[in-house]
C-alpha positions as CSV (number, residue, x, y, z in Angstrom):
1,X,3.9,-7.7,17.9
2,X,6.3,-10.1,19.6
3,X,8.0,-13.2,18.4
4,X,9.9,-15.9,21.3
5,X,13.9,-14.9,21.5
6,X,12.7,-12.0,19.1
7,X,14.3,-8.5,19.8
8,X,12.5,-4.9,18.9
9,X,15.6,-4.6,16.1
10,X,14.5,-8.0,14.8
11,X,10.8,-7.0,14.6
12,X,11.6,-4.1,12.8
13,X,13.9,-5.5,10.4
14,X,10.9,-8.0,9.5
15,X,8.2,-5.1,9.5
16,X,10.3,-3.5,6.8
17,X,10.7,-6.8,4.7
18,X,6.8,-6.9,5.1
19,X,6.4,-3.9,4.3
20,X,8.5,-3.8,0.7
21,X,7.3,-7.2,0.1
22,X,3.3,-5.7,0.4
23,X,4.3,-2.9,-1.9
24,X,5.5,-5.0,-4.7
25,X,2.0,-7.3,-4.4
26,X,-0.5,-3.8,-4.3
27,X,2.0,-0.7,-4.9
28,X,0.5,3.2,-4.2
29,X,-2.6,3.8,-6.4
30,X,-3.7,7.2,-6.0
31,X,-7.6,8.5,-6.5
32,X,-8.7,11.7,-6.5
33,X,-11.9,12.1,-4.7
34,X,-14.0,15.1,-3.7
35,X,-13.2,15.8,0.1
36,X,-15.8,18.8,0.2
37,X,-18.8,19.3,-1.9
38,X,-19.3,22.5,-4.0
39,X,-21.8,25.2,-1.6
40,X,-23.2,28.6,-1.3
41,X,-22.1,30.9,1.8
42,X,-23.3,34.0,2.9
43,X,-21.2,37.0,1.7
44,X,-21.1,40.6,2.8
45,X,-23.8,42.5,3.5
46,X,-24.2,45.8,1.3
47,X,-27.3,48.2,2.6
48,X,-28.6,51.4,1.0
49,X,-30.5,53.8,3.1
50,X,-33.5,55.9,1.2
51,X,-32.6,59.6,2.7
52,X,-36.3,61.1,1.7
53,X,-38.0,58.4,4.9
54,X,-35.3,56.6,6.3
55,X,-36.1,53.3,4.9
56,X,-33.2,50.7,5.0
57,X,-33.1,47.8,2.4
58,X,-30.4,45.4,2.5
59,X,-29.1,42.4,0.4
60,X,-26.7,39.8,1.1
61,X,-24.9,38.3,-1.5
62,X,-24.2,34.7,-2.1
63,X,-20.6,33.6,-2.5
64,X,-19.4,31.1,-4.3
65,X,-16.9,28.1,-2.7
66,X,-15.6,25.3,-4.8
67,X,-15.4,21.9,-3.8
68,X,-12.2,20.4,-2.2
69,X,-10.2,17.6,-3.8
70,X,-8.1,15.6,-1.6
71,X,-6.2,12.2,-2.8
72,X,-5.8,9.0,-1.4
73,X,-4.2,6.0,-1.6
74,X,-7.0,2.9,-2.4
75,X,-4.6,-0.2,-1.7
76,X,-3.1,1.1,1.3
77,X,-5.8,-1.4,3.3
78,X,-4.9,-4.2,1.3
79,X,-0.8,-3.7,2.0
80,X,-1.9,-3.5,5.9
81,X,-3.4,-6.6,5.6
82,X,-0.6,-8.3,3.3
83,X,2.0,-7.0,5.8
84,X,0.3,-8.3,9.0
85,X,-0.3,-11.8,7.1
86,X,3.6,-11.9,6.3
87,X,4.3,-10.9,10.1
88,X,1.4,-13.9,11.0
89,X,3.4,-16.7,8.2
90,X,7.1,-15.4,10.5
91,X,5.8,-16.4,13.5
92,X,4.8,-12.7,14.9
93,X,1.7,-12.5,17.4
94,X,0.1,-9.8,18.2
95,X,0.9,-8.9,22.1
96,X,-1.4,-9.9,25.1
């Protein structure tokens, strides 16, 4: 973003404000959500051979992998968005 007579330093300094200013209106709210579902896989393959006429039967057992859970953070959209309207309301542009 850039800002007339504004320096880099200056930009950050006000990104930070922003920033701290966004996490008092919507602080970190964490959700757990389910990142994988629960599913079956193929698992080894065991075979037992007949020895009286060399038949062969096989069977492949099913495996067993739980889902995934994975956390995020659900106002961490809505602190973008406060952030870049505080930038906006200082006079910050986004650049050309």
């Amino acid at each position: 973003m850039t800002k007339p007579g504004a320096s880099a330093q200056d930009f950050d300094v006000a990104l930070e404000r922003c920033k701290a200013e966004a996490y008092l209106q919507m602080p970190a709210q964490r959700e757990t959500y389910i990142s994988r579902q629960a599913y079956y896989s193929d698992g080894p393959e065991t075979c037992i051979s007949n020895a009286s006429n060399s038949a062969k039967f096989c069977h492949r057992e099913k495996v067993w992998n739980p889902p995934v859970t994975s956390t995020r953070d659900v106002n961490a959209d809505a602190r973008e968005t406060l952030t870049r309207s505080c930038l906006y309301s200082d006079g910050w542009r986004p650049e050309q």
